[in-house]
DSSP file (Angstrom, degrees, kcal/mol; ACC not computed):
  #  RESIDUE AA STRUCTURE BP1 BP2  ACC     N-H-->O    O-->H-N    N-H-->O    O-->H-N    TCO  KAPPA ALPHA  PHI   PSI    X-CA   Y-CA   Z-CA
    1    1 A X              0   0    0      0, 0.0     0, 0.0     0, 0.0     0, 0.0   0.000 360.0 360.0 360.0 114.8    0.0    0.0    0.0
    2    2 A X        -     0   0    0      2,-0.0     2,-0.2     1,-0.0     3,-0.1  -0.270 360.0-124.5 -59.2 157.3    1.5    3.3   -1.1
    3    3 A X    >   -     0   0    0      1,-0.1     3,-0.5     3,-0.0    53,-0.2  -0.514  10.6-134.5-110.1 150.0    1.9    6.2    1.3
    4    4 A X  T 3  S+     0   0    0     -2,-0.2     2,-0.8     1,-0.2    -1,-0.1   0.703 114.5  56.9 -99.0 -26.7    0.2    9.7    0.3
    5    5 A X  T 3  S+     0   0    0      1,-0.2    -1,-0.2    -3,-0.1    49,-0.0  -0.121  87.4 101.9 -94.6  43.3    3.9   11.4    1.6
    6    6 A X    <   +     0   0    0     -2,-0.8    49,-6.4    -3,-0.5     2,-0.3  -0.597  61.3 124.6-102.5  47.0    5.3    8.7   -1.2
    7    7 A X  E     -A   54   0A   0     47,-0.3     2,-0.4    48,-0.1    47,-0.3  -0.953  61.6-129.7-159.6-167.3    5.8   11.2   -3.8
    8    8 A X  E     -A   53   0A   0     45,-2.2    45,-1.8    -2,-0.3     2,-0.6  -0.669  15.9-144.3-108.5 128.9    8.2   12.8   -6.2
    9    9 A X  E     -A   52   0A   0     -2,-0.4    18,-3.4    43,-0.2    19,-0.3  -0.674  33.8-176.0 -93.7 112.6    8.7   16.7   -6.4
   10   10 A X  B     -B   26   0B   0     41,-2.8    16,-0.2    -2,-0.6     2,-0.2  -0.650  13.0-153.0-102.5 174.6    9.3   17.5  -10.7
   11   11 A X        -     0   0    0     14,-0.8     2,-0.6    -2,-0.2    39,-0.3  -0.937   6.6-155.7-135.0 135.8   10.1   20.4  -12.3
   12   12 A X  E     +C   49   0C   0     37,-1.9    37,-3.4    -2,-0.2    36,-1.9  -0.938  32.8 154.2-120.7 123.0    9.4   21.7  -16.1
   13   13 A X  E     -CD  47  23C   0     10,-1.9    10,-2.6    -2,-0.6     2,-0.6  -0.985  43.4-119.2-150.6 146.0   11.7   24.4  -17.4
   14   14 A X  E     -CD  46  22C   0     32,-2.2     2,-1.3    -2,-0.2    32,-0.8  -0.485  27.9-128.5 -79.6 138.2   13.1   25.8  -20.2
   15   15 A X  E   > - D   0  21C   0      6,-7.7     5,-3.5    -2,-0.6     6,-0.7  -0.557  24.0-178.1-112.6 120.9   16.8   25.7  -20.5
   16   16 A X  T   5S+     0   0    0     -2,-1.3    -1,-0.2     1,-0.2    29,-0.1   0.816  72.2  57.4 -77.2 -37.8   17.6   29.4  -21.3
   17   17 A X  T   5S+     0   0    0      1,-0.1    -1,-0.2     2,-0.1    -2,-0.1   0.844 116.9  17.1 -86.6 -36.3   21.8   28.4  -21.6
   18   18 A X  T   5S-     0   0    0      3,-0.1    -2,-0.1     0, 0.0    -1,-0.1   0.900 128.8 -20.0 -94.1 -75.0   22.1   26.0  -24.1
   19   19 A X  T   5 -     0   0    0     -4,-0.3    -3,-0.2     2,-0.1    -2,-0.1   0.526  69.5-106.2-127.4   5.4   18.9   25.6  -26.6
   20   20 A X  S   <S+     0   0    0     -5,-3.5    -4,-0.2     1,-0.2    -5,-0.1   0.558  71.8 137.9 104.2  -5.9   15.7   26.7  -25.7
   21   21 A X  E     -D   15   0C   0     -6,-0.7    -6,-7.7    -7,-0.2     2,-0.4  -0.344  55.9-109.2 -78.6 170.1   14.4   23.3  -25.1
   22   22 A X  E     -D   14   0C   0     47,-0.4     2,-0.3    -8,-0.3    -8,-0.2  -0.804  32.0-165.4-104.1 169.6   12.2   22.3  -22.3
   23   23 A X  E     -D   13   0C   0    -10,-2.6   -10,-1.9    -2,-0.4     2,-0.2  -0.793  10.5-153.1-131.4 143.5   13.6   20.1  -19.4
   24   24 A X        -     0   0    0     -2,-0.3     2,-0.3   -12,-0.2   -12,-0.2  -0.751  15.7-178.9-106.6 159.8   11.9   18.0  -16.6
   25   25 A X        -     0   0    0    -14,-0.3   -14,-0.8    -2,-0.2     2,-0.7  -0.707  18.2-152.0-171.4 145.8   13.9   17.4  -13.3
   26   26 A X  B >>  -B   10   0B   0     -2,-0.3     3,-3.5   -16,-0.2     4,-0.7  -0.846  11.5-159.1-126.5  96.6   12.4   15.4  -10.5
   27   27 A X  T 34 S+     0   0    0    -18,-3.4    -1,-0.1    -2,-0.7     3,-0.1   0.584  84.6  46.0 -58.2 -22.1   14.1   16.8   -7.7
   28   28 A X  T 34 S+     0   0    0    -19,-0.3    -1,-0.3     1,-0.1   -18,-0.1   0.481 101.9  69.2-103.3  -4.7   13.7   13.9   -4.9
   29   29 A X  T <4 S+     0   0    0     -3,-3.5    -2,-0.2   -20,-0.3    -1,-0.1   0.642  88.4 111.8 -74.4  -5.6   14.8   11.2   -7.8
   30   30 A X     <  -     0   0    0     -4,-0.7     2,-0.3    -3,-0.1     5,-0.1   0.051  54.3-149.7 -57.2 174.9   18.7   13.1   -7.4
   31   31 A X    >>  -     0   0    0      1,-0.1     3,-1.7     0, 0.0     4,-0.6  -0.861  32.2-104.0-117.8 172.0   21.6   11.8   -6.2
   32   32 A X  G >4 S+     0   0    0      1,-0.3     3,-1.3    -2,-0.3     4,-0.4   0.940 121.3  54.4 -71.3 -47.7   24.7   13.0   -4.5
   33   33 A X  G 34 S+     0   0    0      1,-0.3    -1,-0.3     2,-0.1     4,-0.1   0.478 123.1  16.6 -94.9  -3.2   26.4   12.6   -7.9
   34   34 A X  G <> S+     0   0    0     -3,-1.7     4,-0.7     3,-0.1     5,-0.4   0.090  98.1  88.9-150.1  36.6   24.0   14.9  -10.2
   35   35 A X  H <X S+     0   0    0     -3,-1.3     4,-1.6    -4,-0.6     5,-0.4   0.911  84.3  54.3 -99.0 -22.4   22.0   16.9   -8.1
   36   36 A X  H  > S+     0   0    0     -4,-0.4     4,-2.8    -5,-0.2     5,-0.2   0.911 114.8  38.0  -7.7 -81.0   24.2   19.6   -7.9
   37   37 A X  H  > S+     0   0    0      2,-0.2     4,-3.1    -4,-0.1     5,-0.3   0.897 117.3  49.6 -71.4 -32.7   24.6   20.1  -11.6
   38   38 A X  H >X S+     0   0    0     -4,-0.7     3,-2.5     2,-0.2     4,-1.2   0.949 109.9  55.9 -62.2 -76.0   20.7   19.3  -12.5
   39   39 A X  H 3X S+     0   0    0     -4,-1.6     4,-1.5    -5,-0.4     5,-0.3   0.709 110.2  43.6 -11.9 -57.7   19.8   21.9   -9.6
   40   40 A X  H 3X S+     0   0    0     -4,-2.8     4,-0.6    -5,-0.4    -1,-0.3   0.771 113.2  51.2 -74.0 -27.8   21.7   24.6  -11.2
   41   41 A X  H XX S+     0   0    0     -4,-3.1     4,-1.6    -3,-2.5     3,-1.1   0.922 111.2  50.5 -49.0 -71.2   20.5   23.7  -14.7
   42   42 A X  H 3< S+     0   0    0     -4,-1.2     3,-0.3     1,-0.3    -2,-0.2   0.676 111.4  40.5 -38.2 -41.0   17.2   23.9  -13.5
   43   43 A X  H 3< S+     0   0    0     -4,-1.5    -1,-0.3    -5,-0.3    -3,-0.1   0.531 112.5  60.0-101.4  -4.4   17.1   27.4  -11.5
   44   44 A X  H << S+     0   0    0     -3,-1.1    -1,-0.2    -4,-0.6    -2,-0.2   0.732 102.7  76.3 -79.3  -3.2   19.3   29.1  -14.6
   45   45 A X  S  < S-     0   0    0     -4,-1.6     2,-0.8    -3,-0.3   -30,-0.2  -0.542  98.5 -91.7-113.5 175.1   16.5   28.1  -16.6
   46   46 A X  E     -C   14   0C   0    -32,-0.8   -32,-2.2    -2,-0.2    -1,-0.1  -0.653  37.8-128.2 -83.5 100.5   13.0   29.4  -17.1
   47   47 A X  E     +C   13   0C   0     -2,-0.8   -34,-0.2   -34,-0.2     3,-0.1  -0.173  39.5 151.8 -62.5 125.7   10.1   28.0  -14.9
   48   48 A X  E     -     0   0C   0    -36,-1.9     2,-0.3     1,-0.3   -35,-0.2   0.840  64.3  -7.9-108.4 -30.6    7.1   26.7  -16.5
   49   49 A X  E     +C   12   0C   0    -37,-3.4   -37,-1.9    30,-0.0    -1,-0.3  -0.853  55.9 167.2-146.7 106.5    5.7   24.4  -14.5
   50   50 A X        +     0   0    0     -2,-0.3   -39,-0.1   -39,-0.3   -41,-0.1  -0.755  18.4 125.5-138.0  98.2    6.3   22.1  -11.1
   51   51 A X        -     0   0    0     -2,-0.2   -41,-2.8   -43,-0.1     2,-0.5  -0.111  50.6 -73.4  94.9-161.5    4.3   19.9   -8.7
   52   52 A X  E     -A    9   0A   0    -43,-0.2    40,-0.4    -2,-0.1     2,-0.3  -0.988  25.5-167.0-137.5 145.4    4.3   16.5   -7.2
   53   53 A X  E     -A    8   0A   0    -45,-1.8   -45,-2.2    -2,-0.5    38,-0.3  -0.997  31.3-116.2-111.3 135.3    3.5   13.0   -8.6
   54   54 A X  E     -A    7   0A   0     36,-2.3   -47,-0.3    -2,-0.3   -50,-0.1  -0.370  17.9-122.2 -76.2 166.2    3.0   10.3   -6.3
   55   55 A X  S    S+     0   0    0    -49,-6.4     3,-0.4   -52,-0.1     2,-0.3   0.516  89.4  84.5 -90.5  13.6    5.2    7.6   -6.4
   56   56 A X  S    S+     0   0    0      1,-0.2    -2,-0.1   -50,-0.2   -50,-0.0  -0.760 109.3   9.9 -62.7 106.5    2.7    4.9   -7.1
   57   57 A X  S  > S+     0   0    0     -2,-0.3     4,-0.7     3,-0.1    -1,-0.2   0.982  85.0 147.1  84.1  38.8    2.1    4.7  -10.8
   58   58 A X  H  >  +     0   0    0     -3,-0.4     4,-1.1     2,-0.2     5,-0.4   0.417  63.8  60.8-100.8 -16.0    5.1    7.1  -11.4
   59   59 A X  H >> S+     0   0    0      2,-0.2     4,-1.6     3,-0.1     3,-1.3   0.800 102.8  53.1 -63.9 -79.9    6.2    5.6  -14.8
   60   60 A X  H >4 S+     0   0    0      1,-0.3     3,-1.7     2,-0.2    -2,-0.2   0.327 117.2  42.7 -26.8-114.7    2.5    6.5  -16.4
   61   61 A X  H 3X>S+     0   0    0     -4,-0.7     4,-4.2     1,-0.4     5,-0.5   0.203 104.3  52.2 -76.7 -41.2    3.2    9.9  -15.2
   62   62 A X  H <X5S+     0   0    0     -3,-1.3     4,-2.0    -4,-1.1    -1,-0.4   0.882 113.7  58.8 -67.0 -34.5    6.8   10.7  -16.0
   63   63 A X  H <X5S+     0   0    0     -3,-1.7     4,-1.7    -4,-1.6    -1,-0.3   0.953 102.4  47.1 -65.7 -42.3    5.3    9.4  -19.5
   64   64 A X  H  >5S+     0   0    0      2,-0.2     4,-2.4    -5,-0.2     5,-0.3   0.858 115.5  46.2 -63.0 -51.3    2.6   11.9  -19.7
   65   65 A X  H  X5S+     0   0    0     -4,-4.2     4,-4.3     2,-0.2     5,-0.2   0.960 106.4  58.0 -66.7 -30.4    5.3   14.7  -18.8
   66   66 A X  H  X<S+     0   0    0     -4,-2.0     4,-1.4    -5,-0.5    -2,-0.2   0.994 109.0  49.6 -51.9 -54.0    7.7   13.1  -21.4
   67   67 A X  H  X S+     0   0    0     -4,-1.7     4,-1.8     1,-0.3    -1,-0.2   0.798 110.3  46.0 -56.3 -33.0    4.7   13.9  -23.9
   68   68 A X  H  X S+     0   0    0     -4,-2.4     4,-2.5     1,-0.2    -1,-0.3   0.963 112.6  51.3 -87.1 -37.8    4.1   17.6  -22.8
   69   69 A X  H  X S+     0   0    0     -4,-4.3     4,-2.5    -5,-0.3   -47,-0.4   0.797 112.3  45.5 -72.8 -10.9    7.8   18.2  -23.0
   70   70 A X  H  X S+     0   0    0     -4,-1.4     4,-3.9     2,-0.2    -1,-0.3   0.895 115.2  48.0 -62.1 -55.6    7.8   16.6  -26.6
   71   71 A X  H  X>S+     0   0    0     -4,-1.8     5,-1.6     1,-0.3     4,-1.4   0.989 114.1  47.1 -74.8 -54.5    4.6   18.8  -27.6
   72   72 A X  H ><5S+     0   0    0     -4,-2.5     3,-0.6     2,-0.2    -1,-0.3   0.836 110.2  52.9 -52.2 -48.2    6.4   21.9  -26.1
   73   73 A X  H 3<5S+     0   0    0     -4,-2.5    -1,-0.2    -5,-0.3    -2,-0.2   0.932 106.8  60.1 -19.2 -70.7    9.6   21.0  -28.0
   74   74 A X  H 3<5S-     0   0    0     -4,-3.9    -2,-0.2     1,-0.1    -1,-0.2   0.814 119.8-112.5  -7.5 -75.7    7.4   20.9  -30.7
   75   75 A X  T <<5S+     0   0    0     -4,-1.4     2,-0.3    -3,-0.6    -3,-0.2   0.348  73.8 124.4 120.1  20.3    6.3   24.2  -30.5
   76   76 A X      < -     0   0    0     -5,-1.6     2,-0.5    -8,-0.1    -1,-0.4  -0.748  57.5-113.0-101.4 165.6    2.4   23.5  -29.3
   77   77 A X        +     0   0    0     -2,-0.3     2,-0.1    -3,-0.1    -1,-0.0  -0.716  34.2 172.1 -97.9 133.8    1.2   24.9  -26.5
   78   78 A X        -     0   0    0     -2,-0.5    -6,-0.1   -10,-0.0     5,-0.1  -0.512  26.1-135.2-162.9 113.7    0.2   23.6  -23.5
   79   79 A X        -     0   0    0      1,-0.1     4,-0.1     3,-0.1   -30,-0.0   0.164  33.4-113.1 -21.3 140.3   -0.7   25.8  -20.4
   80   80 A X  S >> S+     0   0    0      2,-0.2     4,-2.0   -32,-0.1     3,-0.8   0.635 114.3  70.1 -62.3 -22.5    0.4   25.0  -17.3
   81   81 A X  H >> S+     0   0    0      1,-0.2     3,-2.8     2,-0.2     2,-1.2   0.814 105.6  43.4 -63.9 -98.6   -4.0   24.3  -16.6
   82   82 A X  H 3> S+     0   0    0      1,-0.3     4,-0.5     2,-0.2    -1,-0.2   0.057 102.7  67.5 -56.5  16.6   -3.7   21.4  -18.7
   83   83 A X  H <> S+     0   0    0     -2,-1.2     4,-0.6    -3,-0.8    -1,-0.3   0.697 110.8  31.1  15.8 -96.6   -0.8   20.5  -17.2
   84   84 A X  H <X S+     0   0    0     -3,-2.8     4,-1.0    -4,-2.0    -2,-0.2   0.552 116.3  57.7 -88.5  -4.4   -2.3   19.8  -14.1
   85   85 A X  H >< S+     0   0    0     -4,-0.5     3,-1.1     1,-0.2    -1,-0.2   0.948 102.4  53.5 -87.8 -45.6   -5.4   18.7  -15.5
   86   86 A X  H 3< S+     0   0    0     -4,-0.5    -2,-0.2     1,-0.2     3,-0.2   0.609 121.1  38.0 -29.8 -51.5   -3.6   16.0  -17.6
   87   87 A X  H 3<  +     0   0    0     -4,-0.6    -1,-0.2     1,-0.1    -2,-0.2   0.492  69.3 117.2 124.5 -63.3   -2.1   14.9  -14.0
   88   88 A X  S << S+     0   0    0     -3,-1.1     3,-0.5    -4,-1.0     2,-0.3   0.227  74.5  53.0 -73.6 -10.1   -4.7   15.4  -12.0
   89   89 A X  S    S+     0   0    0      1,-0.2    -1,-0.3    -3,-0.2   -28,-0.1  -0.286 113.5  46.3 -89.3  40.6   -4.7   11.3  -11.2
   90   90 A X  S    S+     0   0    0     -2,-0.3   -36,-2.3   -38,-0.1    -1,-0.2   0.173  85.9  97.5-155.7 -13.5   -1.1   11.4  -10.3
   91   91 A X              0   0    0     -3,-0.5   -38,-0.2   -38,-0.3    -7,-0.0  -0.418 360.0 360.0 -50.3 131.6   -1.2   14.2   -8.3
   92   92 A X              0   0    0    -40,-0.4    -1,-0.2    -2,-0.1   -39,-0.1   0.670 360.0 360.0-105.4 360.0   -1.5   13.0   -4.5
């Protein structure tokens, strides 16, 4: 049985230094050997979006973010509402 304080704190950002893309980082997956440098990616870069997934069912979701960061790559929009509406059963 999964825990509702079982879950993962992401972030979705653009990364201003190199190419413009957007970036996920799921800030409680780190480790002592890359959180450092992901951390500092992450706050040079432009925040779009951030939240929690639980960690029950965490694949599905990190698959669903893989997809908005694709579409945003892309160059379609989607709002930070549909975002979380997209989510919202991964949210805890």
């Amino acid at each position: 049985m999964a825990f509702e304080s079982e879950k993962i704190m992401f972030e979705i950002y653009r990364d201003t230094l190199y190419n413009q893309n957007f970036r996920v980082v799921y800030y409680t997956e780190l480790n002592e050997h890359n959180k450092h440098e992901e951390i500092n990616r992450a706050m040079s870069g432009e925040h779009y979006y951030d939240g929690f997934i639980k960690d029950y069912k965490k694949e599905e979701a990190k698959q669903i973010i893989q997809n908005i960061i694709n579409d945003l790559n892309e160059g379609k929009s989607v709002a930070p509402g549909e975002i979380k509406e997209m989510l919202k059963n991964y949210i805890p």
